[in-house]
C-alpha positions as CSV (number, residue, x, y, z in Angstrom):
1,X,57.6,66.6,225.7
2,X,59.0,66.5,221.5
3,X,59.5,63.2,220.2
4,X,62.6,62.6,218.9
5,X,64.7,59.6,218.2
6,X,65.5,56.6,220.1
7,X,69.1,56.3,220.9
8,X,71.1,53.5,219.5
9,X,73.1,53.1,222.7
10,X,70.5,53.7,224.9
11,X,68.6,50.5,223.2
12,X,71.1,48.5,223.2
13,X,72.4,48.9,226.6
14,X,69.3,48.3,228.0
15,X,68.5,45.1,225.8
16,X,72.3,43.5,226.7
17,X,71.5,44.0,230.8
18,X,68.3,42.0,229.8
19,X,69.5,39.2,228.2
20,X,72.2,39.1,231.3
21,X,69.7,39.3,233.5
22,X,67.8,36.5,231.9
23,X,71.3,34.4,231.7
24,X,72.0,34.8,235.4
25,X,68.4,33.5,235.8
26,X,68.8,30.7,233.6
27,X,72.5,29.7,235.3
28,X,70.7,29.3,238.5
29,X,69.9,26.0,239.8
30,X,66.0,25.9,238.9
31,X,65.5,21.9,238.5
32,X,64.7,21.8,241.6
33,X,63.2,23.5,244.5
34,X,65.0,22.2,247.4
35,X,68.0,22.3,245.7
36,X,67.6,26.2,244.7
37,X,66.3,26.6,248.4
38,X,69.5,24.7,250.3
39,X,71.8,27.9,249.5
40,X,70.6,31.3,250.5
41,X,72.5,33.2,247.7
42,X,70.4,31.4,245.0
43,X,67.4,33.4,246.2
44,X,69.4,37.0,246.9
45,X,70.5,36.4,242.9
46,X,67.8,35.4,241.5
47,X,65.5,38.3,243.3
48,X,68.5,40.6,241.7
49,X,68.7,39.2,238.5
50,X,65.0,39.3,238.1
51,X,63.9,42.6,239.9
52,X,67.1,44.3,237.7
53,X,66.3,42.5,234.4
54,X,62.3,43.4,235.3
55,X,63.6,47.5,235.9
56,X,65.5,47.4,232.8
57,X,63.5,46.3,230.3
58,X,60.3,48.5,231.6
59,X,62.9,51.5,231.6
60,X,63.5,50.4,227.6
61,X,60.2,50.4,227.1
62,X,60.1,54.3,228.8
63,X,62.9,55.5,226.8
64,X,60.7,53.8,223.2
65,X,57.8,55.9,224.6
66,X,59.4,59.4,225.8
67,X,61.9,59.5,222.7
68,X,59.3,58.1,219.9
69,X,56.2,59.6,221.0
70,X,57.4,62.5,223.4
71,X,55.5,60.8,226.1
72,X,56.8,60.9,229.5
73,X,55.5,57.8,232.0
74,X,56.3,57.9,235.4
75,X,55.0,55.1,236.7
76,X,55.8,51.2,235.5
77,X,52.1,49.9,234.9
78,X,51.9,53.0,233.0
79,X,54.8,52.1,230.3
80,X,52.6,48.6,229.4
81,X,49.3,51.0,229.1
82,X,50.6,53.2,226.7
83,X,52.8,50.9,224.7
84,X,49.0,49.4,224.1
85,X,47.6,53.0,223.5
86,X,50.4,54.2,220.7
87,X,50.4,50.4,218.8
88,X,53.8,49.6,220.1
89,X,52.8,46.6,221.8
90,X,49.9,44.7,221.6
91,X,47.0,43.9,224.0
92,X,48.2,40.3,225.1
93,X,51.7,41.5,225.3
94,X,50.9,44.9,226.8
95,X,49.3,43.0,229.7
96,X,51.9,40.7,230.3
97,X,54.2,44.0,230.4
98,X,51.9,45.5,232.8
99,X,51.6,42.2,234.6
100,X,56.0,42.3,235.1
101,X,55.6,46.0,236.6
102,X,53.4,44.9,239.2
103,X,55.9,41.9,240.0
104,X,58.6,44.3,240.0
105,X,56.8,46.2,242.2
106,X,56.1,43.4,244.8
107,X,59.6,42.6,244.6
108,X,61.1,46.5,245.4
109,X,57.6,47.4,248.2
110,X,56.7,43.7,249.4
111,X,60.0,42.6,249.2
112,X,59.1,40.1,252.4
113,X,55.8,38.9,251.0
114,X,57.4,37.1,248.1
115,X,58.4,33.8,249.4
116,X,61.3,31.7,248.0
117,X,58.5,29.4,246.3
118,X,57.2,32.4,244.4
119,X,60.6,33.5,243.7
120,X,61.7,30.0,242.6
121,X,58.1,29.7,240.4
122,X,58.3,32.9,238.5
123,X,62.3,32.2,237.7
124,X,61.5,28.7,236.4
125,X,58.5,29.2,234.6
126,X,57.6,32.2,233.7
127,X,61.0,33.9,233.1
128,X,60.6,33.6,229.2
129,X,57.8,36.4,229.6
130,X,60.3,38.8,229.4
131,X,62.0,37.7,226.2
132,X,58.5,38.0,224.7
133,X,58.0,41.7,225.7
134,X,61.6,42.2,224.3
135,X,60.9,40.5,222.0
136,X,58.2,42.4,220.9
137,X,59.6,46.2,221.8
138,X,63.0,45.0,219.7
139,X,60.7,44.1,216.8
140,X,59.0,47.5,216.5
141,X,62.2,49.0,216.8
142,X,63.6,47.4,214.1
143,X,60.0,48.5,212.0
144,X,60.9,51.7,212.6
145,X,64.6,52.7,211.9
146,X,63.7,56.2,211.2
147,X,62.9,56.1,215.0
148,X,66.6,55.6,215.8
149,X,69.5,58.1,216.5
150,X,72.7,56.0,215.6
151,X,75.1,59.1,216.4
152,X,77.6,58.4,219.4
């Protein structure tokens, strides 16, 4: 695979379903367990929200790798490792990347070992770990304009 350049509306796409994804989350009623627990479609949504925001942001982190680096990674785990390897992420980052794939994972092949408690923990307190890994992947984007293919 050639590197080439990151498309503009690729990127952004990708970064708008995140932060949507993350606002669903947020717009959820997380003060409280039993109150998140007492309707049923709090948990379908937030499993959605989460597992979609999750899929989206590893698939921005794909398209940073194949376009920039002409390196084509098929499997999610794999994205964190070699945004490590190329210096587009760093190591605490890259593992709390690589820690997301293997929730996203649980949530698409162990779909019925995650229990609403889980569900409800991750959304409450640890949902912010995906800002930081976009956080990060929009920071080295905007380090590397040359990167970027603003062309419609």
């Amino acid at each position: 695979m050639t590197p080439s350049r990151l498309r503009a509306t690729t990127v952004l796409e990708r970064i708008t379903w995140i932060t949507q994804m993350l606002a669903g989350i947020r717009a959820l009623p997380l003060d409280d367990f039993s109150v998140f627990q007492a309707d049923p479609r709090n948990i379908a949504s937030a499993e959605s929200y989460l597992r979609r925001g999750l899929e989206a942001l590893l698939d921005l982190g794909r398209h940073l790798l194949a376009k920039g680096f002409g390196i084509a990674v098929t499997e999610y785990k794999e994205i964190a490792n070699t945004a490590i390897q190329v210096g587009v992420l760093d190591q605490d980052t890259g593992s709390l990347l690589r820690d997301l794939a293997g929730y996203r994972n649980r949530l698409v092949h162990f779909y019925d070992a995650v229990s609403d408690r889980e569900l409800y923990d991750i959304c409450s307190k640890q949902s912010g770990d995906i800002e930081i890994v976009l956080t990060a992947l929009v920071k080295w984007i905007r380090e590397h304009p040359d990167k970027i293919d603003r062309t419609i």
